[in-house]
C-alpha positions in Angstrom: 6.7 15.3 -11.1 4.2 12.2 -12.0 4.4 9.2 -10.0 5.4 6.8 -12.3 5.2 2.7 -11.1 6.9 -0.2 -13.2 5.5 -3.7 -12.3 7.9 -6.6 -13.4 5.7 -9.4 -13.9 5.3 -12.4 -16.0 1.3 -11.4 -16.6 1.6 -7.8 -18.0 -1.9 -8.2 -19.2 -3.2 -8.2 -15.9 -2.6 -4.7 -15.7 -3.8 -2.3 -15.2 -6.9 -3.9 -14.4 -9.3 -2.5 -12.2 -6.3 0.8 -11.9 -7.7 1.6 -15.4 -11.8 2.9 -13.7 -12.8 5.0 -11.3 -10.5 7.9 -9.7 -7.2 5.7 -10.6 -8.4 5.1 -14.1 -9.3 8.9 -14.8 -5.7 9.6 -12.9 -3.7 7.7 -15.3 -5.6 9.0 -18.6 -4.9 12.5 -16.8 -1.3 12.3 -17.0 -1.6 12.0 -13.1 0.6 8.9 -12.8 2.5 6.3 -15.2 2.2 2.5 -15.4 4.1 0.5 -17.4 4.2 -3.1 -17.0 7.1 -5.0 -17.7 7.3 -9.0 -18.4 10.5 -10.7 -16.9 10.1 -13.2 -19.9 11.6 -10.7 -22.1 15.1 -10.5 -20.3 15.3 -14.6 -20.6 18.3 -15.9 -22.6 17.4 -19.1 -24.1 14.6 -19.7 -26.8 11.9 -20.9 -24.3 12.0 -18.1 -22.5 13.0 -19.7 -19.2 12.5 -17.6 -15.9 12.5 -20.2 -13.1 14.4 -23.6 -12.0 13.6 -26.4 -9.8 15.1 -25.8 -6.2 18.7 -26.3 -4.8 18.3 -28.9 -2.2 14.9 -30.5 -4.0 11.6 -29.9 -3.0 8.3 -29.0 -4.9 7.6 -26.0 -7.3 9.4 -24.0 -9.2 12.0 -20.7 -8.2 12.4 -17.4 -10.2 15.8 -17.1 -11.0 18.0 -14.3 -10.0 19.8 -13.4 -12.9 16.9 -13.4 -15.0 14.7 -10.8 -12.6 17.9 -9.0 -11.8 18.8 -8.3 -15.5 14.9 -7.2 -15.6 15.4 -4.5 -12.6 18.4 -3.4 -14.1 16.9 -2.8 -17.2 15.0 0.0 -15.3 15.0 3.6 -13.9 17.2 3.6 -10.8 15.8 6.4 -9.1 12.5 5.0 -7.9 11.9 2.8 -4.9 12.1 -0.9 -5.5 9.4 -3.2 -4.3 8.7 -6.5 -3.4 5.4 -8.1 -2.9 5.8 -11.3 -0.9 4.2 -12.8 2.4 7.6 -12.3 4.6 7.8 -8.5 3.7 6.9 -6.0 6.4 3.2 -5.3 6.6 2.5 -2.4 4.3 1.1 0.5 6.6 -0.5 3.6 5.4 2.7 5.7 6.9 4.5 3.4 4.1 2.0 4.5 1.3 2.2 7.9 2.0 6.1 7.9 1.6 5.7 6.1 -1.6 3.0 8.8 -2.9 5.1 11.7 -2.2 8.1 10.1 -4.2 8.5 10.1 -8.1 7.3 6.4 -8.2 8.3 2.7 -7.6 9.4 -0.4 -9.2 6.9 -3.7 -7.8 8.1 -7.0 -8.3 5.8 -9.0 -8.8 6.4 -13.2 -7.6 5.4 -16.5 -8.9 6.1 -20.1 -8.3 8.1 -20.2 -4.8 9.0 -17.0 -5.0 12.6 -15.8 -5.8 16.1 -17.0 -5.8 17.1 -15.8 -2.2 20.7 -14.3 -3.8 18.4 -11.2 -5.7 18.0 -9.6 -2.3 21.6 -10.2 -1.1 22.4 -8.5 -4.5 20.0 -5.7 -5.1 18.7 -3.2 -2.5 14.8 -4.5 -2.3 12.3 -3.7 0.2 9.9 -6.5 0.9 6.2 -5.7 1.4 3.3 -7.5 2.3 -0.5 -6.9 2.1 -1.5 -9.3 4.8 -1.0 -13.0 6.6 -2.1 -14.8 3.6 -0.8 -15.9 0.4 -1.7 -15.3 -3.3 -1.5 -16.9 -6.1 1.4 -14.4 -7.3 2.6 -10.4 -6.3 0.2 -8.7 -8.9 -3.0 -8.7 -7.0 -0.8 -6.8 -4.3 0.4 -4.9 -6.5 -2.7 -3.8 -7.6 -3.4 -2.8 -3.6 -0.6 -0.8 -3.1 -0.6 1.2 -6.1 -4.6 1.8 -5.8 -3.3 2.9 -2.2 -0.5 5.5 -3.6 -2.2 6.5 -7.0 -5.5 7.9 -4.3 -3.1 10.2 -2.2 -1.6 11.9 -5.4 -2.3 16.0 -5.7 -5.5 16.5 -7.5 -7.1 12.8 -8.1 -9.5 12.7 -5.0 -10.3 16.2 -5.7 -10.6 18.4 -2.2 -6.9 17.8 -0.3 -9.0 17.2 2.4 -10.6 14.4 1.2 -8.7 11.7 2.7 -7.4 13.3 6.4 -10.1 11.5 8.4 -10.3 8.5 6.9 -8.8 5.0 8.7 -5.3 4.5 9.5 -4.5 8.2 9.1 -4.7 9.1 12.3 -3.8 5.9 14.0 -7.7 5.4 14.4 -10.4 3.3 12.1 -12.6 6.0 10.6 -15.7 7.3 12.4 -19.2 5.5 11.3 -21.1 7.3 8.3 -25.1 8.1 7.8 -26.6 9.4 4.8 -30.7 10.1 3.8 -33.1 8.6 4.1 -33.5 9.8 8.0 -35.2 6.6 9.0 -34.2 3.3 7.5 -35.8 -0.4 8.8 -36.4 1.6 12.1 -33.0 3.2 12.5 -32.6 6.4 12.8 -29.4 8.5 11.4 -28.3 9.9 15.3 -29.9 12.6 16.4 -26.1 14.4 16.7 -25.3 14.0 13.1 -28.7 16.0 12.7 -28.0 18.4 15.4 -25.8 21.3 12.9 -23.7 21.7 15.9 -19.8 21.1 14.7 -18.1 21.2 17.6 -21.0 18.4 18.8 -20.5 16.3 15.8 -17.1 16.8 15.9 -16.8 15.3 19.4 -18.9 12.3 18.9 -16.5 11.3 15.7 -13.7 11.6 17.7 -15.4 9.2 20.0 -16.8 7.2 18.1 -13.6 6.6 16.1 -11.9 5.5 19.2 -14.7 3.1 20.6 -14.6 1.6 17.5 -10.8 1.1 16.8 -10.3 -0.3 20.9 -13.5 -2.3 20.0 -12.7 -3.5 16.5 -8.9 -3.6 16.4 -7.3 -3.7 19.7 -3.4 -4.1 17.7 -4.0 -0.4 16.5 -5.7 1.0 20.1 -2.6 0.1 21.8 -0.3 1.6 19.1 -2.4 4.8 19.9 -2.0 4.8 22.9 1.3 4.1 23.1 1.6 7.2 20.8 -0.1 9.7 22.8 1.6 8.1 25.7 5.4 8.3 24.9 7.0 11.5 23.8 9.0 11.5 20.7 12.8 10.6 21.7 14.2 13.9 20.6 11.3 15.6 23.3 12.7 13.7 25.9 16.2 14.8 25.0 14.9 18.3 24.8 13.5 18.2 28.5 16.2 16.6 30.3 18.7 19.3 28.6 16.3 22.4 30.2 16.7 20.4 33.4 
């Protein structure tokens, strides 16, 4: 199965950008994964193309309307996640990514303008995702994120199926800090563990280091961690109280 994404956009030229080099590029000439990109323009009715109208109740900018981007979703497969990318969507997590990656693709929506007519939600089953607390010109640059975020987790295109099992985020952690030659550097020194070819050593001192650094650097995730470790799942509790 390839993991095939759709972006519905009115810039389908912006793709697929920087997803056409390095290990995402040499995936999608590969055959690893698909990308089509879709312009919403296409599914207007009148001869100018129309996509967006002024407000109900006034106000500035311009809304994408809903039968417009609805006839563009509908237009496409219905077996494949469909995707938002606006700042009220649910933070996207790397939990979220891998889901994605282990599914036969997605469909991104891409917004402009004010965003969309509030009724396409109502109407269509659409999960709303965002990349961070900030706000973008329009959805592509996110969806440029989160596809560079799937596309790297799919069989074969980071090469070992190791590669990505220590990195952040995957283990609720940030990533351990990495030295590489020369030895000394500016009068820093690569530390004297890393040099030591004792694994279970080295092994250790990443473990500790990735958790200095994540309770140091990003407190949010710490606590998360903790919390994990801390708490059972539910269904252990259940488990327990039954064998009392």
């Amino acid at each position: 199965m390839t993991f095939a994404a759709t972006i519905l956009t009115l810039y389908p030229d912006m793709f697929p950008g920087p997803l056409g080099h390095s290990i995402a590029g040499r995936a999608l000439a590969e055959g690893k994964w698909s990308l089509d990109a879709v312009n919403i323009r296409d599914f207007a009715t009148d001869r100018h193309r129309t996509v967006d109208d002024t407000p109900a109740g006034g106000g500035a900018g311009m809304v994408l309307r809903a039968d417009i981007v609805a006839a563009a979703l509908d237009a496409q497969p219905q077996d494949r996640s469909i995707l938002a990318m606006t700042p009220r969507g649910k933070p996207l997590t790397q939990a979220r990514i891998r889901g994605l990656a282990t599914g036969p693709g997605a469909i991104i929506l891409c917004g402009r303008f004010e965003g969309f007519d509030e009724r396409l939600f109502d109407a269509r089953q659409i999960e709303e995702v965002s990349i961070g607390d900030y706000v973008l010109s329009g959805g592509e640059m996110a969806a440029l994120v989160l596809l560079d975020a799937c596309v790297r987790l799919l069989p074969g295109v980071m090469g070992a199926a190791s590669s990505g099992d220590e990195e952040s985020f995957e283990s609720g952690l940030l990533e351990y800090p990495h030295y590489t030659r020369p030895q000394m550097w500016e009068g820093r020194t690569i530390p004297e563990v890393l040099r030591s070819g004792d694994h279970a050593r080295i092994a250790a001192w990443r473990k500790s280091m990735a958790e200095t650094d994540t309770r140091l650097r990003r407190p949010d995730l710490w606590e998360r961690h903790e919390g994990a470790r801390v708490d059972p799942p539910s269904g252990a509790r259940r488990e327990e109280g039954r064998r009392t």
